[in-house]
BAZAGU-955655 format. One line per 5 residues: their letters; for each residue x, y, z of N, C-alpha, C. Coordinates in steps of 0.02 Angstrom, whole numbers. Example, Ala and Ser with C-alpha at 12.3 -4.5 7.8 and 13.67 -1.06 7.14 Angstrom:
AS = 660:-284:390:615:-225:390:660:-165:390 ~ 642:-112:354:684:-53:357:645:2:394
//
This chain:
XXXXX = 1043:1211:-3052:1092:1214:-2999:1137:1153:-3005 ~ 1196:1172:-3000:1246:1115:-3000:1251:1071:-2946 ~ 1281:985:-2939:1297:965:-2902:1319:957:-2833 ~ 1348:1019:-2857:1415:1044:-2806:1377:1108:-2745 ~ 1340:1129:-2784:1307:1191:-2761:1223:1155:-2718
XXXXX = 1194:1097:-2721:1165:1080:-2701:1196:1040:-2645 ~ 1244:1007:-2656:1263:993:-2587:1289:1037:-2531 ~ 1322:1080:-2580:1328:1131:-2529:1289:1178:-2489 ~ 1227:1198:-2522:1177:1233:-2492:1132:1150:-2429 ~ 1139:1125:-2440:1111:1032:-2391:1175:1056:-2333
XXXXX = 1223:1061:-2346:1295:1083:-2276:1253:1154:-2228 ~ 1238:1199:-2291:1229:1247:-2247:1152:1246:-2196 ~ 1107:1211:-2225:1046:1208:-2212:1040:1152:-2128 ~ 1104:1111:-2137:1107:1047:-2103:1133:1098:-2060 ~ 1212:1141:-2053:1243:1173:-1996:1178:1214:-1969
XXXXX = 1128:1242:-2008:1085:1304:-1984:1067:1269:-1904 ~ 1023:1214:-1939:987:1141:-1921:1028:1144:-1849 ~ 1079:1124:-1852:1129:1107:-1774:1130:1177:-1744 ~ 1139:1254:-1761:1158:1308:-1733:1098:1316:-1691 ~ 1042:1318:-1731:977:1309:-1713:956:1281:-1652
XXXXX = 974:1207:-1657:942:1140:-1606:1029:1175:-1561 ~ 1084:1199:-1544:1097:1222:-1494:1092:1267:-1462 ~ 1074:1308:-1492:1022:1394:-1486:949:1370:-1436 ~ 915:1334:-1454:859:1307:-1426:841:1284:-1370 ~ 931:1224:-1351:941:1191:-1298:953:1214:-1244
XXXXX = 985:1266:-1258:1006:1326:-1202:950:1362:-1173 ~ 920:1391:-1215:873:1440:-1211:817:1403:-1165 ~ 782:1343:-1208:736:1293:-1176:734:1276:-1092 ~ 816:1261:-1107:833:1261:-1034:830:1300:-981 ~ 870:1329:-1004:869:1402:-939:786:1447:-936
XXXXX = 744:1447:-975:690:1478:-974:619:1435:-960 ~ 630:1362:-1000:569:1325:-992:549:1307:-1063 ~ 508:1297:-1090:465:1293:-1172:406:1345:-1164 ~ 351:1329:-1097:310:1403:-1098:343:1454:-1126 ~ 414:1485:-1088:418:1551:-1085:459:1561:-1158
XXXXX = 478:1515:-1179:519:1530:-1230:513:1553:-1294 ~ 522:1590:-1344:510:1620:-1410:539:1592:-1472 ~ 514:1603:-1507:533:1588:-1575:628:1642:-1573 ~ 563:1703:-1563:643:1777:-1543:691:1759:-1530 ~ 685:1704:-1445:745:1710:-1411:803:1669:-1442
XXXXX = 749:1594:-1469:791:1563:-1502:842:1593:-1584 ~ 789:1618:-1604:821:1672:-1679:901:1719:-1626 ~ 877:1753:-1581:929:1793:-1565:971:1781:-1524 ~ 979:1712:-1498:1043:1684:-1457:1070:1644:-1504 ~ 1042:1609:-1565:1075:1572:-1630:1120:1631:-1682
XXXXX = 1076:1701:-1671:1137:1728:-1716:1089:1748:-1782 ~ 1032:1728:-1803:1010:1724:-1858:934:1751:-1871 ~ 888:1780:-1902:824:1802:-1908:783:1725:-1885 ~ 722:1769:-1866:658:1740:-1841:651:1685:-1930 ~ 643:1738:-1959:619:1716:-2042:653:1636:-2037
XXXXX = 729:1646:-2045:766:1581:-2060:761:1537:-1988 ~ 731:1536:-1955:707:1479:-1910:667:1465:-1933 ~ 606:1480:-1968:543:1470:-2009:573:1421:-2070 ~ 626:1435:-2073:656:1409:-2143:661:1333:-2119 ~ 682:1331:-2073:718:1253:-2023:660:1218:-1986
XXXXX = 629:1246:-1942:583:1216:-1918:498:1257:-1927 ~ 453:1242:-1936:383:1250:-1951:354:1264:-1869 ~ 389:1270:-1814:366:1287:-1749:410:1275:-1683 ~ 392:1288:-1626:421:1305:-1572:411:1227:-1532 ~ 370:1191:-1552:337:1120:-1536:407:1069:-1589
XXXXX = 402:1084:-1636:443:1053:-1683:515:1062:-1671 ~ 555:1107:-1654:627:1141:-1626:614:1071:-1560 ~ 572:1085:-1525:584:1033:-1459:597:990:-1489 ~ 539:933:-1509:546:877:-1549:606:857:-1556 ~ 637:884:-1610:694:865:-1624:770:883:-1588
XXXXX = 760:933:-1560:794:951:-1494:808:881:-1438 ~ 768:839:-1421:753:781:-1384:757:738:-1412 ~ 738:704:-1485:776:669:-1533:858:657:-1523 ~ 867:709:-1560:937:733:-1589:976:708:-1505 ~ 961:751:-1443:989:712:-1394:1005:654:-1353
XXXXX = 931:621:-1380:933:540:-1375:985:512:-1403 ~ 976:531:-1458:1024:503:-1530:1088:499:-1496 ~ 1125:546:-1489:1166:569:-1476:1210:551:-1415 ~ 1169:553:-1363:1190:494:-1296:1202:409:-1317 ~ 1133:374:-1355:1151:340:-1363:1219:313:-1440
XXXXX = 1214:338:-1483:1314:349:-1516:1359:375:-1451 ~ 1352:403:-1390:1401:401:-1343:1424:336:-1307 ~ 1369:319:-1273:1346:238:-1234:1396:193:-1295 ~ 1355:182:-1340:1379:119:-1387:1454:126:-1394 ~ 1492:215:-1424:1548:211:-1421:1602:182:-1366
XXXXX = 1571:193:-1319:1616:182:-1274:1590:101:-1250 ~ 1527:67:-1273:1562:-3:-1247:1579:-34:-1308 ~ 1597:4:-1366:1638:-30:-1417:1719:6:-1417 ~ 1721:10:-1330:1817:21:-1339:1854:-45:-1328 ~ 1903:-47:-1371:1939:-132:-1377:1963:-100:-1281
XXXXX = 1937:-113:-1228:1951:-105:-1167:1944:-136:-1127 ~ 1951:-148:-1048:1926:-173:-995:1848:-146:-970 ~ 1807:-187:-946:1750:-143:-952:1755:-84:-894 ~ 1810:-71:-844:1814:-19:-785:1840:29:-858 ~ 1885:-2:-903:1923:82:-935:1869:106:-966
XXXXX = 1819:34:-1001:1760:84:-1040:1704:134:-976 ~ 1714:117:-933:1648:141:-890:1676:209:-853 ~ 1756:214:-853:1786:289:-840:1799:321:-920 ~ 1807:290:-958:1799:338:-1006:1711:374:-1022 ~ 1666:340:-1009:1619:359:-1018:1597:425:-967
XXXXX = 1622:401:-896:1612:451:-847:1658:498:-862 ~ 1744:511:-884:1749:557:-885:1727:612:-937 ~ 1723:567:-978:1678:595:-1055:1613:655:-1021 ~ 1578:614:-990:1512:634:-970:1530:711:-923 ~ 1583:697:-878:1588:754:-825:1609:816:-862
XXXXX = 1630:809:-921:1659:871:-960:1602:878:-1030 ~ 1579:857:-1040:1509:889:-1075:1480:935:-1058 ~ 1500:977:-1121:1476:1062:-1079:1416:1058:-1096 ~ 1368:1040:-1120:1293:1017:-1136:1261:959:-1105 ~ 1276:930:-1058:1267:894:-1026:1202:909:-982
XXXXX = 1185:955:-936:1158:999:-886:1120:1019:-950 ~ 1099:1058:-1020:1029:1077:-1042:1001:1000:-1060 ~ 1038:962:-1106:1001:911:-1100:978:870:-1064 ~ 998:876:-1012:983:820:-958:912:867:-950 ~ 906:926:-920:875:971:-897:784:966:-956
XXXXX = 819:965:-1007:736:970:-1078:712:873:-1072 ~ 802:835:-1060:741:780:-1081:686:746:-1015 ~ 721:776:-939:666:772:-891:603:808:-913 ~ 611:864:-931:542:920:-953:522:865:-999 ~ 531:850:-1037:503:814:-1106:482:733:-1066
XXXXX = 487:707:-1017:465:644:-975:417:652:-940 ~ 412:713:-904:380:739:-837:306:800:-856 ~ 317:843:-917:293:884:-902:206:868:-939 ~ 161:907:-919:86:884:-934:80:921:-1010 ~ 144:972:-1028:119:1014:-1080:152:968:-1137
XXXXX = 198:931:-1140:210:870:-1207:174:832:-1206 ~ 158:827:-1289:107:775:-1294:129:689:-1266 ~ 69:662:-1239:80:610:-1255:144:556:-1259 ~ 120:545:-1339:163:519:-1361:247:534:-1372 ~ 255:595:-1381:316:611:-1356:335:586:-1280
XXXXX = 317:587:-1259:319:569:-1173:355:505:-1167 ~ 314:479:-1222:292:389:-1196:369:362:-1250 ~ 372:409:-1319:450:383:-1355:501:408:-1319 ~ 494:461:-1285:587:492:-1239:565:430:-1199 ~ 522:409:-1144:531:365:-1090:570:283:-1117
XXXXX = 526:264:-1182:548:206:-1216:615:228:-1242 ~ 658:257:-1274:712:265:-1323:750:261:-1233 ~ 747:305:-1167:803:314:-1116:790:236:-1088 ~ 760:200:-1097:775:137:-1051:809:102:-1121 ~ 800:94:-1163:834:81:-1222:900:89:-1235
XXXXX = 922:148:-1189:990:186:-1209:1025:163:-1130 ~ 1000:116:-1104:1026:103:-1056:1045:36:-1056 ~ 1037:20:-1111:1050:-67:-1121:1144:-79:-1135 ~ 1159:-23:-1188:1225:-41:-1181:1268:-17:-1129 ~ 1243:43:-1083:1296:24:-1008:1279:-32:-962
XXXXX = 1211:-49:-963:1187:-122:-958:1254:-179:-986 ~ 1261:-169:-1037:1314:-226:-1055:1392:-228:-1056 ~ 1391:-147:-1019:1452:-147:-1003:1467:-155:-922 ~ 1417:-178:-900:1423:-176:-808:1420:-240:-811 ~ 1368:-267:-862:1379:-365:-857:1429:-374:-883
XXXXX = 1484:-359:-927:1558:-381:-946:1594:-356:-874 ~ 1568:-328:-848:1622:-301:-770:1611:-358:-714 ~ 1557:-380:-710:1526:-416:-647:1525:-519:-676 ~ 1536:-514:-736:1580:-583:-786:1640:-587:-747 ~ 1675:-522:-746:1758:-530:-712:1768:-505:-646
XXXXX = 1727:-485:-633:1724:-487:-546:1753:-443:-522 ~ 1733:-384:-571:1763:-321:-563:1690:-263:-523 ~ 1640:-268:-554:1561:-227:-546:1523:-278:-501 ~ 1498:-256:-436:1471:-259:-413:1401:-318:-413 ~ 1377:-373:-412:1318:-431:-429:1247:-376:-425
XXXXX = 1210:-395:-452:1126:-358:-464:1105:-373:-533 ~ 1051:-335:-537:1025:-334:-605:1058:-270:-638 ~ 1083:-273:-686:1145:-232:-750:1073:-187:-773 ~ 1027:-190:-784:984:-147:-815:972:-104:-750 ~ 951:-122:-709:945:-70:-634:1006:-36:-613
XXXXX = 1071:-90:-603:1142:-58:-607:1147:16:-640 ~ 1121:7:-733:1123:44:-774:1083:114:-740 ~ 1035:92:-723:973:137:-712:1004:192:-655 ~ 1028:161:-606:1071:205:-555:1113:234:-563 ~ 1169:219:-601:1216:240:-628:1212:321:-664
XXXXX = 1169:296:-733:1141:353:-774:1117:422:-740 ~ 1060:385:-673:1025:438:-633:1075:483:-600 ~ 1114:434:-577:1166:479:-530:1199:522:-571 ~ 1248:522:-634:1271:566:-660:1219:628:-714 ~ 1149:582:-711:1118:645:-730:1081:710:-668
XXXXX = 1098:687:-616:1079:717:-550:1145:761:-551 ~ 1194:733:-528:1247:783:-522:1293:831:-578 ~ 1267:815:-639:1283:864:-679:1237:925:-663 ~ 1189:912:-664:1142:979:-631:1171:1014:-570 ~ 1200:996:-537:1241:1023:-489:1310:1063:-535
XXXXX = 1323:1063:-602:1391:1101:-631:1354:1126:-706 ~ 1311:1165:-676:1274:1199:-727:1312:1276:-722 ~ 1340:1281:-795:1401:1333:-798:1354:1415:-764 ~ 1405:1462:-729:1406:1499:-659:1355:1465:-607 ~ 1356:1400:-593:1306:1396:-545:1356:1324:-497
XXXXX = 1410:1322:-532:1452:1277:-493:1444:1242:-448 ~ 1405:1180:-404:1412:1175:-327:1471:1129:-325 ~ 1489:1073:-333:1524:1028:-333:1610:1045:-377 ~ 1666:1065:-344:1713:1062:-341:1745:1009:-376 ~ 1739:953:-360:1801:897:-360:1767:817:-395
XXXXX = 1707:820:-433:1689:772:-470:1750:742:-490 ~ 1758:660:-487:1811:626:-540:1761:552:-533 ~ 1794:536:-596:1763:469:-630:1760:414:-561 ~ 1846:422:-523:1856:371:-486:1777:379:-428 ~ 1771:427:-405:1711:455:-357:1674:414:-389
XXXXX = 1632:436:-462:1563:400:-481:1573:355:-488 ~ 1623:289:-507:1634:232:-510:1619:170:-450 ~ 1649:233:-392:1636:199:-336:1572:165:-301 ~ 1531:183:-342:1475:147:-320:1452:76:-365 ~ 1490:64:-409:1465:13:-438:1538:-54:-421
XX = 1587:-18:-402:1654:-74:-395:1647:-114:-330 ~ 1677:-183:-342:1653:-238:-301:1691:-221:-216
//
């Protein structure tokens, strides 16, 4: 096999990989991990049971990395945005408005509580989502202490700051879980308001 043809079959195997882990997230969500199938995930991705077999070795393993991959992923959000050449209020509304329009926002939030809380993940899974989310809270942590340096954010501890912050917009995205709408009129300026001096 050629060069060209091995990387290219690594593209398709990698997109499966993502169709997959968003096929999963959904499903996971709205149903649970008990109730959920290998099936449902194969037939809301688009693709045979077989070629999920191909990607992941189980229904335990799809999570896994499902909760990974979203850790990951929040935190490259976090860091991006306190590496904007900005004021730390523009980085902390870009982050919120970022956040309020994440149409995936509401399953992940939704699997990585299940994956903190629930008695059926192991362990140690438990104990790395709990360590990696206080972890991923260090750089809005350091973007509330560049705010409260200039006397813009509110005095406290920036890691607790962080901690409230995060909670709150992972609370009320659950409230704009698509057809289930409650909240109307979310804006950045609203969630901001609780941290400005």
């Amino acid at each position: 096999m050629s060069p060209r043809n091995v990387i290219k079959d690594q593209i398709l195997r990698d997109e499966r990989k993502r169709q997959l882990l968003n096929a999963a997230m959904h499903v996971i969500a709205r149903r649970g991990l008990p109730a959920t199938k290998i099936a449902d995930i194969a037939a809301t991705a688009g693709i045979s049971v077989g070629n999920v077999y191909k990607s992941f070795s189980s229904k335990d393993e799809i999570f896994r990395a499902l909760v990974e991959s979203g850790q990951q992923e929040y935190r490259e959000f976090v860091e991006e945005a306190l590496a904007l050449p900005s004021s730390p209020y523009d980085k902390l509304y870009w982050y919120t408005s970022r956040w309020l329009t994440y149409s995936n926002g509401w399953a992940i939030t939704v699997i990585l509580q299940y994956a903190r809380t629930s008695e059926a993940v192991p362990e140690e899974l438990t104990k790395a989502v709990s360590e990696r989310f206080i972890d991923n809270l260090r750089p809005m942590a350091a973007i509330i202490t560049e705010g409260q340096h200039l006397g813009i954010f509110k005095a406290g501890d920036s890691m607790e700051l962080a901690l409230m912050y995060v909670s709150m917009m992972e609370g009320l995205i659950l409230h704009d879980i698509p057809g289930i709408r409650e909240i109307a009129s979310l804006t950045p300026e609203k969630m901001m308001a609780m941290l400005l001096k």
